[in-house]
C-alpha positions in Angstrom: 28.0 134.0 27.0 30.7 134.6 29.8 32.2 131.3 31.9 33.6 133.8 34.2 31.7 133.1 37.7 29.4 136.0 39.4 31.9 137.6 41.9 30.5 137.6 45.6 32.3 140.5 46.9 29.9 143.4 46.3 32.8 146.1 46.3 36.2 146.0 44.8 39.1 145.8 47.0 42.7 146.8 46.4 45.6 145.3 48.2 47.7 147.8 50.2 50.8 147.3 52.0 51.5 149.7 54.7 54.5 152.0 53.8 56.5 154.4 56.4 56.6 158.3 56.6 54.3 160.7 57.8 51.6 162.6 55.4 52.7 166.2 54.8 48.9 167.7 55.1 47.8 166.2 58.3 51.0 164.2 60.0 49.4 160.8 60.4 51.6 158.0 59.9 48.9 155.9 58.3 50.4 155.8 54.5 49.6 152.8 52.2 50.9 151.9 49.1 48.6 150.6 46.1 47.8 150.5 42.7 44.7 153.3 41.2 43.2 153.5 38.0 42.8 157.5 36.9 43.2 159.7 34.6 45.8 158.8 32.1 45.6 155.5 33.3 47.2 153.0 35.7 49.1 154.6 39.1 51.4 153.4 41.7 50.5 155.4 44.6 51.4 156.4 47.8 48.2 157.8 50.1 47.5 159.2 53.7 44.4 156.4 54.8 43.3 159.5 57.2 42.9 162.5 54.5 43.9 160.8 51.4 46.2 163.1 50.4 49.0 162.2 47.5 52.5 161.6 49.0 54.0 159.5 45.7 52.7 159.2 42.4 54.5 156.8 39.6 53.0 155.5 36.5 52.3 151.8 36.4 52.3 149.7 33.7 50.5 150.9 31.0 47.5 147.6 31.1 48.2 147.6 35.2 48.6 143.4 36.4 47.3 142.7 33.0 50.1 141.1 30.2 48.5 140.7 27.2 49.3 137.9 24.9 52.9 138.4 22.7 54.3 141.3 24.8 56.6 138.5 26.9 58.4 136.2 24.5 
């Protein structure tokens, strides 16, 4: 059995911090910066909050905000 307590939130939301430029597709200047699980794993990405379009895409850390035990000594 789990100690971890029921989360209340019923949808998972990620932090992002508003970043400057325009998107390329559409020309909003709504970009955000934020980290995305996908394919091949963890992302730090840069997206258009009107069309969602890609402007930066950098691989995170391989287990994202997670450090697991004996890779910091």
């Amino acid at each position: 059995m789990h100690s971890f307590p029921r989360p209340q939130e019923p949808h998972l939301v990620a932090a992002r911090e508003p970043a400057q430029g325009t998107c390329p597709e559409c020309g909003s200047d709504q970009l955000a910066d934020y980290r995305v699980l996908s394919e091949g794993g963890w992302w730090d990405v840069r997206k258009c909050q009107t069309c969602l379009q890609s402007v930066s895409r950098v691989a995170a850390p391989p287990f994202g905000s997670y450090t697991p035990l004996g890779l910091e000594i």
